[in-house]
N, C-alpha and C positions, 0 to 999 in steps of 0.2 A: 879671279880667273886670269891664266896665260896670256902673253899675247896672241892673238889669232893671225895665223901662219897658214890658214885652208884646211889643215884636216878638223878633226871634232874636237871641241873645245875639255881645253885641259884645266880641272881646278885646282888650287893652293890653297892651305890651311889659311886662316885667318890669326897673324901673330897674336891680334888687340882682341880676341874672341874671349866674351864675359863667361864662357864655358869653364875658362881655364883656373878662375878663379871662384866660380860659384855653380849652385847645382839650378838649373832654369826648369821650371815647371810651367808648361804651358796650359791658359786654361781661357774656355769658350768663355765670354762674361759680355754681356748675354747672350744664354744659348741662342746661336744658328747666326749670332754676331762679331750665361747666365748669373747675371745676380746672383750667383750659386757658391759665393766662399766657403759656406755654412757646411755644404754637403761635398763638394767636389776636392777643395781641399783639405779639408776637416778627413774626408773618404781616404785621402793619400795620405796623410800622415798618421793615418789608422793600421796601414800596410806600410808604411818605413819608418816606425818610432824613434828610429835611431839621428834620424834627422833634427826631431822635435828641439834638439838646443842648439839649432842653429838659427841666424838672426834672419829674417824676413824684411824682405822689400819687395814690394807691389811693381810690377812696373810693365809701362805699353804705352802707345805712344798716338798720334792723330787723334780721331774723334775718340779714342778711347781717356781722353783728359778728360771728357764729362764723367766715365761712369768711375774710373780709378779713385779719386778722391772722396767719391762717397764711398766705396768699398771700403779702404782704408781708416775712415771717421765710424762706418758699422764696425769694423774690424775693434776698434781701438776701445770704441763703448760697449765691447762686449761682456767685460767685467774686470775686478780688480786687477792692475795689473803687474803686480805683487807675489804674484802663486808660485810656489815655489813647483821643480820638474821631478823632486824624488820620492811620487806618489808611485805605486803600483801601475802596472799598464791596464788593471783590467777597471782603475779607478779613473783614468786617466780625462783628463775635461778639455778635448782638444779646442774646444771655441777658446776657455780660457786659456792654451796655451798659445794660438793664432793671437791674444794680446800678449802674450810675454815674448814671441820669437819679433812680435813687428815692430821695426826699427826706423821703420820708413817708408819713401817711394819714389820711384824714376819715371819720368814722362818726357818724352819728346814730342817735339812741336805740336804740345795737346792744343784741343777743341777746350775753351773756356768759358769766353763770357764773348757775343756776338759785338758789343759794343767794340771790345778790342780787337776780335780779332780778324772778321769784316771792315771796320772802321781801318785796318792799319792796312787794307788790300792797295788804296788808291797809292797814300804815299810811298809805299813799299814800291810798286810798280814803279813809279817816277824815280825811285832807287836806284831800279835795275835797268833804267833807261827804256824803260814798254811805250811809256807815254811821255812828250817831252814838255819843257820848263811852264811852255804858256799853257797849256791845257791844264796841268795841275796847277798853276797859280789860280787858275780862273775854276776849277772846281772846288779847292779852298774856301774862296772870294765868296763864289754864289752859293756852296753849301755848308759854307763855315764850318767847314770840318767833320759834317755829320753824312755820312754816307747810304746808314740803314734807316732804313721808315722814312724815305726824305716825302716830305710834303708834295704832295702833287700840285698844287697853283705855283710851286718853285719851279719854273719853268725853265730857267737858266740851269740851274744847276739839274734838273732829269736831261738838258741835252747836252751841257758836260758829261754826267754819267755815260751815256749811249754813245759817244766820241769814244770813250777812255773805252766800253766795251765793245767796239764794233771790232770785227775780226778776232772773236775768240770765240769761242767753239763752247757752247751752252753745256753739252750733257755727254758725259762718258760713257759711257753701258760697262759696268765691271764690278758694285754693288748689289748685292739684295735689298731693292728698295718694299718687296713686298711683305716681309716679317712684322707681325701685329705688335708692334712695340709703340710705342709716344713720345716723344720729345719734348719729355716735361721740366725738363732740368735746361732753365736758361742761363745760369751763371753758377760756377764750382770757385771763384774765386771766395767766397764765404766759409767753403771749406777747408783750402789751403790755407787760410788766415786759423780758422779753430787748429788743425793740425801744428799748425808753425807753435801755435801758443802752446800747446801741448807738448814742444820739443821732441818732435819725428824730422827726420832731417830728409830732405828732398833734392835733389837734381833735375832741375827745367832745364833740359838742352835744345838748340834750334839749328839744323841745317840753313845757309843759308840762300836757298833756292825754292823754300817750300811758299808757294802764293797763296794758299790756302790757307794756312795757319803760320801767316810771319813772325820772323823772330822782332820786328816792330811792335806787334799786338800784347806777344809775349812779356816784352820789357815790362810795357806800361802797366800792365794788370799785376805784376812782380814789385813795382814801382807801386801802386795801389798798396801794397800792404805795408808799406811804409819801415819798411827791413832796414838796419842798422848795418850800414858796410865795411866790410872788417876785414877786408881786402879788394885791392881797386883791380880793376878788367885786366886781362895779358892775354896776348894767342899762346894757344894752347890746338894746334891741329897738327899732326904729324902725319906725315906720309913716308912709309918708307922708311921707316925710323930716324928719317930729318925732320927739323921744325921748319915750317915753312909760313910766310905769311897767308894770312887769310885772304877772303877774295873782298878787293879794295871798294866800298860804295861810301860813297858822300852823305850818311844820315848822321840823325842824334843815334847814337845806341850801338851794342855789339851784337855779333850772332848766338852768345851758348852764357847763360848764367845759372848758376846750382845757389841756391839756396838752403841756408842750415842757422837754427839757432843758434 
C-alpha cells in the first residue's frame, strides 16, 4: 500500500508476488481451518489436466506446520512414484500423479514440536529486549532452560515465569477455538526428518518478529535433524529492490533457513 496522504487508501502490485512465477491453489486443510488432498485437490486437477506436469509444493505457514508435513508424507506414500503422465485422461490416477507432481514444501514460521518452539519464547523475548538481562539469567538458572510443564514445587522458576509474563495480554478473540478437531499431533519434526530422507526439498522461512513461533525454536528443531551445511547463512532481505541489513539482535542463530537435500 501507498503512503497514506488522507484520502482512501491506494494499493500497488507486489513486485516479489509468488503469483508471478507460479499458479497458488488455495485449500481449507482442515475444513473450517480439511485433511482433504485426496478429494479437494485431486477434484481440481480433475477440471485442469493441463496443470498435471507441473511440479507441486505444499506450502502455508503458522500452525499450519503441524498439519503440512503429514499432508505431504500422505501425499508422498500414496504410491509408486515413477508413473509416467501419457496415460489417457479418462485412466488418469490423480492420487498417483499428486506423487509425481510433489516436489516439496514451504512453511513459514510453522507450529512444530512445543519443546522448541514454546521453550524458545523466553530467550527469544530477552532477544528483543521484552524482558531484561537479570530476569532471564535467573529464569535459566531456576528452570534450567525448560519452560513448559515446569514442575510446580519449582517455585523460583513459576515466579520467574509470571515476572517475564506480567503485562501481556492472555487471549486474542480472532480464532475459531470451537471446531471438533484434537490436537493430536505433538511434534512433526519426525516428519521433516522422513521427507528430507526421501529428498523433497523444503524452505523453513522465519519473520523476525513472530513470538509465537520464533525463528530461535525454528533453528534448533532444523539443527535436530542433524542436516549437512552446504552453504553458510547471508542476508538475503530486500526492500525496494536494495539489500539491506536485517534487524540486528545479539543471539545464537539467524532469522530465515531453507533446507534441501
Amino acid at each position: 500500500m501507498v503512503e497514506y496522504n488522507g484520502s482512501l487508501p491506494t494499493f500497488v502490485l507486489n513486485p516479489y508476488s509468488w503469483t508471478k512465477v507460479a499458479s497458488v491453489i488455495f485449500v481449507d486443510s482442515p475444513v473450517g481451518t480439511g485433511f482433504l488432498y485426496s478429494r479437494t485437490l485431486q477434484r481440481w486437477l480433475l477440471s485442469h489436466t493441463r496443470f498435471i506436469a507441473n511440479p507441486l509444493y505444499i506450502a502455508s505457514d503458522s500452525y499450519s506446520g503441524v498439519v503440512v508435513p503429514i499432508i505431504v508424507q500422505k501425499i508422498s506414500e500414496g504410491t509408486d512414484k515413477h508413473i509416467f503422465l501419457n496415460t489417457s485422461i479418462a485412466s488418469l490416477d490423480y492420487k498417483s500423479h499428486l506423487v509425481t507432481m510433489l516436489q516439496g514444501y514451504l512453511l513459514g514460521n510453522p507450529a512444530t514440536d512445543k519443546k522448541f518452539d514454546v521453550n524458545s519464547r523466553v530467550p527469544f523475548a530477552h532477544c528483543m529486549a521484552i524482558i531484561p538481562d537479570e530476569l532471564h539469567e535467573s529464569a535459566k538458572r531456576s528452570c534450567n532452560g525448560e519452560y513448559v510443564g515446569v514442575d510446580s514445587s519449582n517455585i523460583q522458576c513459576a515466579n520467574d515465569l509470571q515476572a517475564i509474563s506480567n503485562g501481556t495480554i492472555r487471549w486474542w478473540i480472532r480464532c475459531n477455538t470451537d471446531l471438533p478437531y484434537k490436537r493430536d499431533v505433538k511434534s512433526t519434526v519426525s516428519y521433516h526428518f522422513y521427507l528430507n530422507r526421501k529428498g523433497y526439498r523444503a524452505l523453513i522461512y522465519s519473520g523476525d518478529h513472530d513470538m509465537i513461533i520464533p525463528y530461535i525454536g525454528t533453528q534448533l528443531w532444523i539443527k535436530s535433524l542433524n542436516l549437512s551445511i552446504v552453504d553458510e547463512w547471508r542476508q538475503q532481505l530486500i526492500h525496494k529492490g536494495i539489500l539491506k541489513p536485517p534487524h540486528i539482535c545479539y543471539c545464537k542463530g539467524k532469522s530465515a533457513i531453507a533446507i534441501q537435500p
